[in-house]
C-alpha positions as a Markdown table, in Angstrom:
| # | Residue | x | y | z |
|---|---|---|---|---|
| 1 | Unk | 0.0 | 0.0 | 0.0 |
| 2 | Unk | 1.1 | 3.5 | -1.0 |
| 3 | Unk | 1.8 | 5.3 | 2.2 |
| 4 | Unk | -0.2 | 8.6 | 0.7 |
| 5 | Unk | -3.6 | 6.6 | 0.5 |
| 6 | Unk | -3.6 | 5.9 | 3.9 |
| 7 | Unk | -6.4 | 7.0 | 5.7 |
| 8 | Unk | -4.9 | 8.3 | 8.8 |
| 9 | Unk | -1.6 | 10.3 | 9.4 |
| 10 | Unk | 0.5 | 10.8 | 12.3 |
| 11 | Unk | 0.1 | 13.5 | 14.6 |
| 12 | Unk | 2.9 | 15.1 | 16.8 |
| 13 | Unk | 0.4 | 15.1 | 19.6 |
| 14 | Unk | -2.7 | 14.2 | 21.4 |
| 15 | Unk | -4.6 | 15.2 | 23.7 |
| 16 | Unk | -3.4 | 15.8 | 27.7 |
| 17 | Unk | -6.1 | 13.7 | 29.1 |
| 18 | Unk | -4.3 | 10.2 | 27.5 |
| 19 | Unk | -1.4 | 10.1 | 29.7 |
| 20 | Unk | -0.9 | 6.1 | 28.9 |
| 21 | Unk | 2.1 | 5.3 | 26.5 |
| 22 | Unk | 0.5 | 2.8 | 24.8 |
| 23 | Unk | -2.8 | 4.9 | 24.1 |
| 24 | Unk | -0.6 | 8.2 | 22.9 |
| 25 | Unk | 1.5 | 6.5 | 20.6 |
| 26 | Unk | -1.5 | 4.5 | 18.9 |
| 27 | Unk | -3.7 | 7.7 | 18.5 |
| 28 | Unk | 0.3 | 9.4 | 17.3 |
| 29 | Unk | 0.7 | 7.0 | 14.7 |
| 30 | Unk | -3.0 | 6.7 | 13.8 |
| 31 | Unk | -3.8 | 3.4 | 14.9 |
| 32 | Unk | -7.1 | 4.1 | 16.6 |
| 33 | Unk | -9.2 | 7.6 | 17.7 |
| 34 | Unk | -10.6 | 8.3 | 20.9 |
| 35 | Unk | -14.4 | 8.4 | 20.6 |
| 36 | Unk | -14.3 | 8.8 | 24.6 |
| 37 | Unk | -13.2 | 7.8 | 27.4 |
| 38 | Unk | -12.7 | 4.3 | 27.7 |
| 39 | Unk | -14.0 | 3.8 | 23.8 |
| 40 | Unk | -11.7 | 3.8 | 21.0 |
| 41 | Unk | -12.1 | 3.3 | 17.2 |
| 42 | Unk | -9.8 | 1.0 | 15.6 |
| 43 | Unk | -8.8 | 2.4 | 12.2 |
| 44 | Unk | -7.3 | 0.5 | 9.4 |
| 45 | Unk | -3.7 | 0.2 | 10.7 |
| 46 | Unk | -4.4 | -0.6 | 14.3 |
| 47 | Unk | -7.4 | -3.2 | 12.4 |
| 48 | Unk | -4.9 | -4.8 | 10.6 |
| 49 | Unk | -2.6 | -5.5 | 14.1 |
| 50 | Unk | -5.2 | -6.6 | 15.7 |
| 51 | Unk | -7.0 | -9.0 | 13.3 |
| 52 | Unk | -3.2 | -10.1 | 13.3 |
| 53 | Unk | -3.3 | -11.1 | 16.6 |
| 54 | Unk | -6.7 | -12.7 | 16.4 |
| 55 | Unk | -5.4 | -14.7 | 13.6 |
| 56 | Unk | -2.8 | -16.0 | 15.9 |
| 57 | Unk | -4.9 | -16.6 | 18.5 |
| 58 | Unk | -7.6 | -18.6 | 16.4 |
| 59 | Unk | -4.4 | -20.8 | 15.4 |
| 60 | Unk | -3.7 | -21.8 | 18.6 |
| 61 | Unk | -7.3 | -22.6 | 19.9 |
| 62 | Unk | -7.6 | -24.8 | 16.7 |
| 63 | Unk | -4.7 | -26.6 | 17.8 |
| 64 | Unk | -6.6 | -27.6 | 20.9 |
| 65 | Unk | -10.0 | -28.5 | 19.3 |
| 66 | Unk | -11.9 | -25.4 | 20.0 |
| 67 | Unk | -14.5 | -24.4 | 17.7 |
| 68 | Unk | -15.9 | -20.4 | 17.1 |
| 69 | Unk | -18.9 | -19.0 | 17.8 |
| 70 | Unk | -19.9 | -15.6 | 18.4 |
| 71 | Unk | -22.3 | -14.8 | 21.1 |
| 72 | Unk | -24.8 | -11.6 | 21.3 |
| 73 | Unk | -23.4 | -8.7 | 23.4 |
| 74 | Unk | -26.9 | -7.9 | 24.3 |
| 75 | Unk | -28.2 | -10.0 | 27.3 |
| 76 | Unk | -31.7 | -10.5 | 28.8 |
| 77 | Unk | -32.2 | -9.9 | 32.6 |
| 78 | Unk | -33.4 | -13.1 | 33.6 |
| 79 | Unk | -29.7 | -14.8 | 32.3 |
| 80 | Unk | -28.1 | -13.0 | 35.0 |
| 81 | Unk | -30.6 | -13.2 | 37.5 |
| 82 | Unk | -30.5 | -16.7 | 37.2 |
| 83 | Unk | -27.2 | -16.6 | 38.4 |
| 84 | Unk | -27.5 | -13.6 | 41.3 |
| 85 | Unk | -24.8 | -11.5 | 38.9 |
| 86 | Unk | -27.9 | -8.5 | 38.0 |
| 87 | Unk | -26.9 | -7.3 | 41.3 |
| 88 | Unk | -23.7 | -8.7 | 42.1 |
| 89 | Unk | -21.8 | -7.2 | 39.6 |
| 90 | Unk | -21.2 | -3.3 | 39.8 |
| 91 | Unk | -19.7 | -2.8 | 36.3 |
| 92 | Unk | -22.8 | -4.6 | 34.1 |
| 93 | Unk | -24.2 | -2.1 | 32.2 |
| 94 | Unk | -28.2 | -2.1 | 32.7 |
| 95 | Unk | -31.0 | -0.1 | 30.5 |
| 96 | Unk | -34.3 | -0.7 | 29.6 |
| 97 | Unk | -35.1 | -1.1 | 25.7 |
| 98 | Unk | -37.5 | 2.5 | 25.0 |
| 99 | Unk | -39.8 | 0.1 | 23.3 |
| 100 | Unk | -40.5 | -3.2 | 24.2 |
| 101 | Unk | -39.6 | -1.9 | 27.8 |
| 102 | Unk | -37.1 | -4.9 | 28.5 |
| 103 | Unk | -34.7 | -4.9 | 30.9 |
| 104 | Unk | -31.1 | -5.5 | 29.1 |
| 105 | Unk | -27.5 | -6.0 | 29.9 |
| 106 | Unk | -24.6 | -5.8 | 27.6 |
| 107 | Unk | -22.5 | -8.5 | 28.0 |
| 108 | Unk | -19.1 | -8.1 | 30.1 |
| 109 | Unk | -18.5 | -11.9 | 29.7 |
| 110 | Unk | -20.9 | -14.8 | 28.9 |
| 111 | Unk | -21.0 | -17.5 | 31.2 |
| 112 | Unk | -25.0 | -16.4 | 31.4 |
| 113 | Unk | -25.3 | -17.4 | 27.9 |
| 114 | Unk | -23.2 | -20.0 | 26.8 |
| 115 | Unk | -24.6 | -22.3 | 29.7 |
| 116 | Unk | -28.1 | -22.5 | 28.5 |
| 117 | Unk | -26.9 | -22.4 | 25.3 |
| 118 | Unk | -24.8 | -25.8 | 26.1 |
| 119 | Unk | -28.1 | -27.4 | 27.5 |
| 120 | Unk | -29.5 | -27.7 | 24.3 |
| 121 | Unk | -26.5 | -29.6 | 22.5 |
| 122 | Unk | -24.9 | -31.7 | 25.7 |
| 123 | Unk | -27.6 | -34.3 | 27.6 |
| 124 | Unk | -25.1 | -37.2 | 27.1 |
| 125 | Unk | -21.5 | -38.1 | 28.5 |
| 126 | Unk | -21.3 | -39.2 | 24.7 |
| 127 | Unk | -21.6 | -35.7 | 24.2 |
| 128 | Unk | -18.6 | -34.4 | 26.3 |
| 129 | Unk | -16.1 | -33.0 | 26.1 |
| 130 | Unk | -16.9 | -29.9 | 24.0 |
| 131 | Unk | -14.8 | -26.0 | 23.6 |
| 132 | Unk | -16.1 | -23.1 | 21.5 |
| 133 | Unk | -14.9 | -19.6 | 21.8 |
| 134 | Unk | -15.9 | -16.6 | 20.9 |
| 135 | Unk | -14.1 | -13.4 | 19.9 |
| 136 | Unk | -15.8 | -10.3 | 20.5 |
| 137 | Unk | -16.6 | -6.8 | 21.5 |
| 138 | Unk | -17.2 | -6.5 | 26.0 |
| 139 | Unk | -18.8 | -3.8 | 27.9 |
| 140 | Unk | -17.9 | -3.4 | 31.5 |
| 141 | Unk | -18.9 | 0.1 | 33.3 |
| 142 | Unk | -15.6 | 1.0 | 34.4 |
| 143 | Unk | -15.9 | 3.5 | 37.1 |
| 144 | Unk | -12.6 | 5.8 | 35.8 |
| 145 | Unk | -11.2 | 4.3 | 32.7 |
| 146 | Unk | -7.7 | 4.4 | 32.7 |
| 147 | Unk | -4.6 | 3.2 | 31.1 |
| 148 | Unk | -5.7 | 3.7 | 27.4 |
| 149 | Unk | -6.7 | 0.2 | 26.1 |
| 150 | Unk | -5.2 | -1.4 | 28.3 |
| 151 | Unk | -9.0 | -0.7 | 31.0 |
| 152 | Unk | -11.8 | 0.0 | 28.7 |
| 153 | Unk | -15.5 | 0.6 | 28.7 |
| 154 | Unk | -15.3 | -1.6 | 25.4 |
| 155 | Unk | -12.7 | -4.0 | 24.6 |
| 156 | Unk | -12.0 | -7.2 | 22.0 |
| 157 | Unk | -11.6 | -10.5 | 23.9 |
| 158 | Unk | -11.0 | -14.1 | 23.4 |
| 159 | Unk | -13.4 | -16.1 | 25.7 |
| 160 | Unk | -13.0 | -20.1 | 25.0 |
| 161 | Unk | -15.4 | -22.2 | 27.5 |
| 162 | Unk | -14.9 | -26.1 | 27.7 |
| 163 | Unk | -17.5 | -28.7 | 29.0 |
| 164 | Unk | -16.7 | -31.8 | 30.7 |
| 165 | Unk | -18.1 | -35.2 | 32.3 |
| 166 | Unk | -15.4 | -34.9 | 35.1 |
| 167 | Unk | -12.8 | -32.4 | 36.9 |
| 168 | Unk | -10.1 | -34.8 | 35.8 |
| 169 | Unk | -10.8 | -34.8 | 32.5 |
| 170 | Unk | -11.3 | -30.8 | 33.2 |
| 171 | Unk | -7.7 | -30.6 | 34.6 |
| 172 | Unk | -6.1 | -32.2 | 31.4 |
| 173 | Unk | -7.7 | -29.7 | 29.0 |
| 174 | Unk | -6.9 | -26.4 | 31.5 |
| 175 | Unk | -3.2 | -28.0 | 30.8 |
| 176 | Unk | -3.9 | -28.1 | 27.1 |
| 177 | Unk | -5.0 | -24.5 | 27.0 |
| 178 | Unk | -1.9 | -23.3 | 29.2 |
| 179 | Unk | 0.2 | -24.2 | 26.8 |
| 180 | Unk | -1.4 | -23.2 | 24.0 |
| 181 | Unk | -1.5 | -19.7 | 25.8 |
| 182 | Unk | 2.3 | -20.0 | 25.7 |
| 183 | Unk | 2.9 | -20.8 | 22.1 |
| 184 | Unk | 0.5 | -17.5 | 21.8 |
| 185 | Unk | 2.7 | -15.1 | 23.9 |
| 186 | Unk | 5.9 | -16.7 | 22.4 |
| 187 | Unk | 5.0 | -16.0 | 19.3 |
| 188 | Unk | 4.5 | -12.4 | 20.1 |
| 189 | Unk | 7.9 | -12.2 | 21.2 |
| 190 | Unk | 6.5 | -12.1 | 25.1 |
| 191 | Unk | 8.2 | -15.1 | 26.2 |
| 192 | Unk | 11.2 | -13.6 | 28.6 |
| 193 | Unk | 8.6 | -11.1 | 30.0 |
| 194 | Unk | 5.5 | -13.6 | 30.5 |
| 195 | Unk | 4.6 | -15.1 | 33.9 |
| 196 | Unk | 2.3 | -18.0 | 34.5 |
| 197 | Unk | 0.4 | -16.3 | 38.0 |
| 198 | Unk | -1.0 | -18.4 | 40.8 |
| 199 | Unk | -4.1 | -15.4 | 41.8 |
| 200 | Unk | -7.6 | -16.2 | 43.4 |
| 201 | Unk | -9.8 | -18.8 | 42.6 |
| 202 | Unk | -12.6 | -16.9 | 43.6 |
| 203 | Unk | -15.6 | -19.3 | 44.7 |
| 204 | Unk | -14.6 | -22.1 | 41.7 |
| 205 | Unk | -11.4 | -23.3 | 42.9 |
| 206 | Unk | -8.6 | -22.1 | 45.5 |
| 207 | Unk | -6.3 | -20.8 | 42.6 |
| 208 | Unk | -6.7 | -19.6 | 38.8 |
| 209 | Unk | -3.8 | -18.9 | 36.7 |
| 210 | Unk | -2.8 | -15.4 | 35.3 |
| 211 | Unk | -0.8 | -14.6 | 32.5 |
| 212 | Unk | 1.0 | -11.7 | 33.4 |
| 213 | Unk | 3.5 | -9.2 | 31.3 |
| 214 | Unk | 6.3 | -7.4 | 33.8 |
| 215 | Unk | 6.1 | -4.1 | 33.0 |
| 216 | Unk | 6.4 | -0.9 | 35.3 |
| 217 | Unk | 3.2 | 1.0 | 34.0 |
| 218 | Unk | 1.2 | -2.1 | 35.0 |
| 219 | Unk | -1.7 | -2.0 | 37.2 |
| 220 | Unk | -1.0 | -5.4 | 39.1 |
| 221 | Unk | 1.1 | -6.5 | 41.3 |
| 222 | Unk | 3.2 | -9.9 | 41.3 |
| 223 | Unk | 6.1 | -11.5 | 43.1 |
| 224 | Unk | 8.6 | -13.6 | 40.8 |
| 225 | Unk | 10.3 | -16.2 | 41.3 |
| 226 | Unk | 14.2 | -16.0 | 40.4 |
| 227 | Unk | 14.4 | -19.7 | 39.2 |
| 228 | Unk | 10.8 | -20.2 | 37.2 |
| 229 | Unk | 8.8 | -18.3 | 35.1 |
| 230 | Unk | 6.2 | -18.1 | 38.0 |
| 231 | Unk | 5.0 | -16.2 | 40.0 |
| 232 | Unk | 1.9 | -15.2 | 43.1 |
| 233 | Unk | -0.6 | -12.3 | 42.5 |
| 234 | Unk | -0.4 | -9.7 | 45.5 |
| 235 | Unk | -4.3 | -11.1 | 46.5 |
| 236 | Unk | -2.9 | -14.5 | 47.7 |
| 237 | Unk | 0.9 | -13.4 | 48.6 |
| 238 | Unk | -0.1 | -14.2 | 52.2 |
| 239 | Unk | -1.6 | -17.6 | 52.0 |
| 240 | Unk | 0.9 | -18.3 | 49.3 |
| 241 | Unk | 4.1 | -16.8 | 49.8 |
| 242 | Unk | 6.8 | -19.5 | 48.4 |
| 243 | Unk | 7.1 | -20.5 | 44.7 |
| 244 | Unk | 4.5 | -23.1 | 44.0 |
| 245 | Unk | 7.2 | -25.1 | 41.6 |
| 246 | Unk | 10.0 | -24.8 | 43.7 |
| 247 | Unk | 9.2 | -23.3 | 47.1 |
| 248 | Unk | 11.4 | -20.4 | 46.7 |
| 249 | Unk | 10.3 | -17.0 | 49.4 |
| 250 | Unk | 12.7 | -14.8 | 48.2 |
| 251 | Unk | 10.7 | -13.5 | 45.6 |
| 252 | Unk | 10.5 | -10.3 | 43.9 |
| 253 | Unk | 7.8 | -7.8 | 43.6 |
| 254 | Unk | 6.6 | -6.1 | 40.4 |
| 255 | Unk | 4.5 | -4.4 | 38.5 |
| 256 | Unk | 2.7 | -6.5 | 35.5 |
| 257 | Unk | 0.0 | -6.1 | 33.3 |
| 258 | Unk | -2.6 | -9.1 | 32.9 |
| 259 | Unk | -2.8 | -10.9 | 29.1 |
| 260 | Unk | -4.4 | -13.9 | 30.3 |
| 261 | Unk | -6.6 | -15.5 | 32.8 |
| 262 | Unk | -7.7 | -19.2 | 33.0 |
| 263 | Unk | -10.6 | -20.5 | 35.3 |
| 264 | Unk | -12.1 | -23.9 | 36.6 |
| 265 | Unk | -15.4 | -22.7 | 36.8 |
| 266 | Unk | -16.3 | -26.5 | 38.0 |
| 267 | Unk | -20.0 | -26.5 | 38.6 |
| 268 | Unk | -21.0 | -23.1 | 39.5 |
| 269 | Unk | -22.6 | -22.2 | 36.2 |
| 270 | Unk | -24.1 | -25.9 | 35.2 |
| 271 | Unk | -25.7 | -25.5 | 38.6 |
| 272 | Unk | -27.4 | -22.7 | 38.3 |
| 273 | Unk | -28.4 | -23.2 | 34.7 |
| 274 | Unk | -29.0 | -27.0 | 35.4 |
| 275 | Unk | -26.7 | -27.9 | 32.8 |
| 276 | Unk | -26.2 | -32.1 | 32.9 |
| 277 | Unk | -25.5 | -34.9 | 31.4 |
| 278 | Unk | -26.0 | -38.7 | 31.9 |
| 279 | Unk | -23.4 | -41.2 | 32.4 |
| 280 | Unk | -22.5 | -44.6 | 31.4 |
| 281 | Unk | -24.5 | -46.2 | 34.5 |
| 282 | Unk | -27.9 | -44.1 | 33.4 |
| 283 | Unk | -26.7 | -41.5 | 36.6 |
| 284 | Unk | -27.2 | -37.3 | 36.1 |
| 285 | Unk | -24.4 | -35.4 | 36.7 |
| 286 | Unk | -23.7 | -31.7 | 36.5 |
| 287 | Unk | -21.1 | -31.0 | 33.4 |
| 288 | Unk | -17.8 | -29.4 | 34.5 |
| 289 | Unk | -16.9 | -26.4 | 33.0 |
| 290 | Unk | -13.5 | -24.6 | 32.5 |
| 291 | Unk | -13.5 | -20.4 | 31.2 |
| 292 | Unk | -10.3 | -18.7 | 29.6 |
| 293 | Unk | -10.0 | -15.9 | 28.6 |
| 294 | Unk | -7.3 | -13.5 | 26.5 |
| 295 | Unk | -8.0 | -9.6 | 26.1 |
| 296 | Unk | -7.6 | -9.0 | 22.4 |
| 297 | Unk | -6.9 | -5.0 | 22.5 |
| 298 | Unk | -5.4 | -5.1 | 26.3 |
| 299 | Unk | -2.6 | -7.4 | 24.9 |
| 300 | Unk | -2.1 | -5.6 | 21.7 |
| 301 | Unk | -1.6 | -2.5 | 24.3 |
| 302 | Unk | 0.5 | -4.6 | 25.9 |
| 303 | Unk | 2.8 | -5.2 | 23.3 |
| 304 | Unk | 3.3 | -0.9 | 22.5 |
| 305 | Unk | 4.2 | -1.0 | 26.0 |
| 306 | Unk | 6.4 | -3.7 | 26.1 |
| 307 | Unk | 8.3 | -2.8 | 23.0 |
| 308 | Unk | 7.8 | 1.1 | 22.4 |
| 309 | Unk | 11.3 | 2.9 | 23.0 |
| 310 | Unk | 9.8 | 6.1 | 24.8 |
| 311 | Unk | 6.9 | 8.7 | 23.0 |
| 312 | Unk | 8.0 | 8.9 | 20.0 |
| 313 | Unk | 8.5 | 5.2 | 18.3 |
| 314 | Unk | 7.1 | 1.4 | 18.8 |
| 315 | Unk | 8.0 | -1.8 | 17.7 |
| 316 | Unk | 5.7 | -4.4 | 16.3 |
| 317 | Unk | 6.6 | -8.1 | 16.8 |
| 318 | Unk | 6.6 | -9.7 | 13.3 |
| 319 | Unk | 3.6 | -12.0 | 13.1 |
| 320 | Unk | 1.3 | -9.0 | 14.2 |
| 321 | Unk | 3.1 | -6.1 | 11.8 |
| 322 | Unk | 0.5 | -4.0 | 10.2 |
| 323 | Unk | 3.4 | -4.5 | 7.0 |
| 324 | Unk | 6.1 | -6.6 | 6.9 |
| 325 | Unk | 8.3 | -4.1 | 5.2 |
| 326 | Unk | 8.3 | -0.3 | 5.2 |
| 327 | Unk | 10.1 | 1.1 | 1.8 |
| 328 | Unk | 10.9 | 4.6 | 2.4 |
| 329 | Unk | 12.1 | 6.5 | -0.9 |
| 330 | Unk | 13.9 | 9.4 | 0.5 |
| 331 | Unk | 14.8 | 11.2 | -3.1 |
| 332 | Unk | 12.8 | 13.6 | -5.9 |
| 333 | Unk | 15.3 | 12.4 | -8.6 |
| 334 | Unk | 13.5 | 10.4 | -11.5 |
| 335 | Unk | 15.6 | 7.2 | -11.7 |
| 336 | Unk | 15.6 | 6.6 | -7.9 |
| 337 | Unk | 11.7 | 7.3 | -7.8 |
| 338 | Unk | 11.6 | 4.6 | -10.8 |
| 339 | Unk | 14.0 | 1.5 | -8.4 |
| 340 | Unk | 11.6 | 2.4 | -5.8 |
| 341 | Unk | 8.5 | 1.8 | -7.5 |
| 342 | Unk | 10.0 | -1.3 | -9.3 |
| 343 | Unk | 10.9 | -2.7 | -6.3 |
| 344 | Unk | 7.4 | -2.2 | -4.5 |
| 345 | Unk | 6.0 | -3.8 | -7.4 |
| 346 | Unk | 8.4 | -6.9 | -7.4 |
| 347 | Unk | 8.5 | -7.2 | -3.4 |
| 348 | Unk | 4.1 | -7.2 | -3.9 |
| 349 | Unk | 4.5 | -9.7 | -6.2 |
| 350 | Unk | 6.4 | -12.1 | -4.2 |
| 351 | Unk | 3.5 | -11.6 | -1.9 |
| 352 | Unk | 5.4 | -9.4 | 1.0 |
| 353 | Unk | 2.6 | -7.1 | 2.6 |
| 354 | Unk | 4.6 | -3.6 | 1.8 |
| 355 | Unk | 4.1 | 0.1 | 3.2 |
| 356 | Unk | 5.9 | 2.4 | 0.2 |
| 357 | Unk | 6.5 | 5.9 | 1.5 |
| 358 | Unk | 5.8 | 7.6 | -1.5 |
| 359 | Unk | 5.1 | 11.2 | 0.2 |
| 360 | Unk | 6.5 | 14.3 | -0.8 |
| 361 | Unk | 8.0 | 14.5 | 2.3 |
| 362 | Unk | 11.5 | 15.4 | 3.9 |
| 363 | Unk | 13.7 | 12.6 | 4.7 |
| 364 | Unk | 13.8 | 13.0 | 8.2 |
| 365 | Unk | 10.1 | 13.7 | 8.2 |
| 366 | Unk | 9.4 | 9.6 | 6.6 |
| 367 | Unk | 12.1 | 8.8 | 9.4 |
| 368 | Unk | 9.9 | 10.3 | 12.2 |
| 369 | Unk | 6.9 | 8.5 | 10.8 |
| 370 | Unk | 8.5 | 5.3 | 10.4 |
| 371 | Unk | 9.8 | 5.0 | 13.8 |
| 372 | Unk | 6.4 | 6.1 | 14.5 |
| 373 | Unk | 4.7 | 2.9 | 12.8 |
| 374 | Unk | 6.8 | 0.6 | 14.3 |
| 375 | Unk | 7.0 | -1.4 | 11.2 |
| 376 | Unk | 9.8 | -4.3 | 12.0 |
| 377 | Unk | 12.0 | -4.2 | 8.4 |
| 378 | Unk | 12.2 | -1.0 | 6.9 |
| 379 | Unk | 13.6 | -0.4 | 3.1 |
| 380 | Unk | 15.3 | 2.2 | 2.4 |
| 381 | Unk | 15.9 | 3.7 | -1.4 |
| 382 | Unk | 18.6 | 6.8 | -1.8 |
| 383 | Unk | 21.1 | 8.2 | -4.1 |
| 384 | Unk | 23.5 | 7.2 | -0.7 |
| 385 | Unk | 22.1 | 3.6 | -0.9 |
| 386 | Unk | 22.4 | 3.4 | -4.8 |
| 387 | Unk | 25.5 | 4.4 | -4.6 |
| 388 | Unk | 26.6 | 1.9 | -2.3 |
| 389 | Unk | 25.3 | -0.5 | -4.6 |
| 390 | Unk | 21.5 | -1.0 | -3.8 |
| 391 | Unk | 18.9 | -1.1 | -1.1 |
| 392 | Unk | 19.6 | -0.8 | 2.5 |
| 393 | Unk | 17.5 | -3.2 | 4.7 |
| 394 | Unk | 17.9 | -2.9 | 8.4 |
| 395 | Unk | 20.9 | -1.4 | 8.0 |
| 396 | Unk | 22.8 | -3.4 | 5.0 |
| 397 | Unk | 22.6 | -3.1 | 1.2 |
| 398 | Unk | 21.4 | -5.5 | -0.6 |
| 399 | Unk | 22.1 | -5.6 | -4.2 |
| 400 | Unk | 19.5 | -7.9 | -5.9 |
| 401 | Unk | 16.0 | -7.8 | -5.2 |
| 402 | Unk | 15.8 | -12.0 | -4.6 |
| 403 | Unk | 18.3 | -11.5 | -1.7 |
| 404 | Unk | 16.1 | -9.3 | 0.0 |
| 405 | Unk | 12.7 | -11.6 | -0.3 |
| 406 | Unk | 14.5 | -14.5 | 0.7 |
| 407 | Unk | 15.7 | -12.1 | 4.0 |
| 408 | Unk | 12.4 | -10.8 | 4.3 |
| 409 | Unk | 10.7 | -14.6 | 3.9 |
| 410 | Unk | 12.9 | -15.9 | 6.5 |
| 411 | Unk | 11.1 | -17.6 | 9.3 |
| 412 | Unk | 11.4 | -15.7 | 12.9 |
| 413 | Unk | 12.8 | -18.2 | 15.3 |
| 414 | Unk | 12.1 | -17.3 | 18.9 |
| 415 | Unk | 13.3 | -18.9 | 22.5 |
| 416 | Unk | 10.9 | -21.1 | 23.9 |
| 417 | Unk | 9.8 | -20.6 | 27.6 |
């Protein structure tokens, strides 16, 4: 794509009342636009990152058997009445429809509906196990939204819900799903920085697991273990303040920002829908349930966090790259201006996703920008590169146009955790 038919353009600043990094260098580089507090519009660059990221999530939930669905974000009362949440929870947006006078919620998370919805599919223990997930919008009524998209009023997240005849056959699939969270954070390049976090099982279990990013603008608080990549949320420090692997107390305390959260949800919900199935010996049982969950546009947040290098520039991991390649052309002369556009048109037909600077812009104006856009290669075309004998990518010249897709093609290899 020509960069002069983008849609949006950078800006050299926003407004005073975004003082998160990640939220003023997405609305800088033109990513999204703040509709209001706590609601942002995704425009076609930050679109493209994120259905990036979704892609890469879908992957790795298809690697564990999990099929999509997509839920309605507008609930009826009587779901969440059912389950004592109508009151319960002080960040469910309530309203009654002007016409039919219903009383509606819209839908923080769906427990209320995928449960009934299970009843109509699972009577059997032939029936079990099942996992479907959804991706989609959530609405929570945040009191003070904060922390750009990393706490919104409307967010993108990954909900996957599993069904089971027994809490063993639960446990093996929460272990199939924590490692498939793993291949998901590796691949973003968030392996050295991601902690599996032992946090409150709330009324389902005594622990759930967190998936939690060390970073210093992060709202959570977690102490590390120096031997694992694990470590115990601040809630349950005091009832659990060793390593769980090793037993390790001296642990460090930091600040992290959540990514992840996984939940045995065990019978609470089947119970209160009457969600059950009948075994081998003709008995009724209530179906186990398991609830994990991945905050699409928190974790892309995440990641301009994670790898932004102060205000002014970000870095996008490769998978997720709004382009693979950024060609800057940073010369008016005629022959230069003709390479360039050969070699977009060569490097497009080899299939490389490609942002060509092709503005009339100074060169240390498409610099600015670039760093801006975080693209991870970038291209550069000028009488100082021709006359070195090419195209300089990430710093080297390159003299032949098949050199560069076979560098650009190159599969990322990454640690493992």
């Amino acid at each position: 794509m020509r960069q002069s038919q983008l849609f949006s353009k950078t800006r050299k600043d926003v407004s005073a009342e975004e003082q998160a990094n990640n939220a003023r260098l997405l609305l800088r580089a033109g990513f999204v636009d703040r509709t209001m507090a706590g609601v942002y519009t995704i425009l076609p660059l930050g679109l493209r990152v994120r259905n990036k990221l979704e892609a890469v999530i879908r992957e790795e939930m298809a690697s564990i058997e999990a099929e999509e669905l997509e839920m309605p974000a507008l609930t009826p009362k009587h779901v969440w009445e059912t389950t004592g949440r109508w009151e319960e929870m002080d960040d469910l947006y309530r309203f009654t429809s002007f016409y039919t006078q219903m009383e509606l919620a819209l839908g923080p998370t769906h427990e209320e509906i995928i449960t009934p919805l299970a009843k109509q599919y699972i009577t059997s223990y032939r029936d079990l196990p099942r996992y479907v997930y959804q991706i989609q919008d959530k609405y929570r009524d945040e009191k003070r939204a904060k922390s750009g998209l990393l706490r919104g009023r409307e967010f993108s997240m990954k909900d996957l819900y599993s069904f089971h005849t027994s809490e063993e056959d639960l446990d093996r699939y929460y272990e199939r799903v924590k490692e498939a969270y793993y291949r998901v954070y590796k691949r973003l390049n968030l392996e050295s920085v991601t902690y599996l976090t032992y946090a409150p099982g709330g009324t389902f279990s005594k622990f759930s697991h967190e998936f939690q990013i060390i970073n210093e603008v992060g709202e959570d608080t977690i102490y590390t273990c120096p031997h694992h990549q694990v470590a115990i949320n601040a809630e349950i420090i005091d009832i659990q303040p060793s390593c769980p692997q090793c037993g390790e107390t001296n642990l460090t305390e930091q600040n992290a920002i959540e990514v992840g959260n996984i939940f045995k949800l065990k019978t609470k919900f089947s119970k209160d829908f009457n969600l059950t199935f009948t075994d081998e010996n003709g008995n009724t049982n209530p179906v186990m349930m398991g609830c994990f969950g991945i905050g699409v546009t928190r974790l892309l947040a995440a990641i301009v966090e994670t790898f932004s290098d102060g205000e002014d520039s970000m870095y996008w991991p490769q998978e997720i790259a709004p382009f693979h390649v950024h060609l800057l052309h940073l010369s008016n002369d005629e022959s230069s201006q003709e390479q360039a556009e050969s070699v977009y048109s060569q490097l497009q037909n080899h299939g490389i996703e490609i942002l060509f600077d092709n503005r009339k812009e100074s060169p240390g104006k498409k610099f600015t920008d670039a760093d801006l856009l975080g693209i991870p290669n970038r291209l550069i075309i000028s009488p100082k590169s021709l006359e070195n004998g090419g195209f300089e990518l990430n710093g080297e010249i390159h003299t032949d146009i098949n050199e560069i897709v076979t560098t650009l093609t190159k599969p990322v290899v990454s640690s493992s955790f």
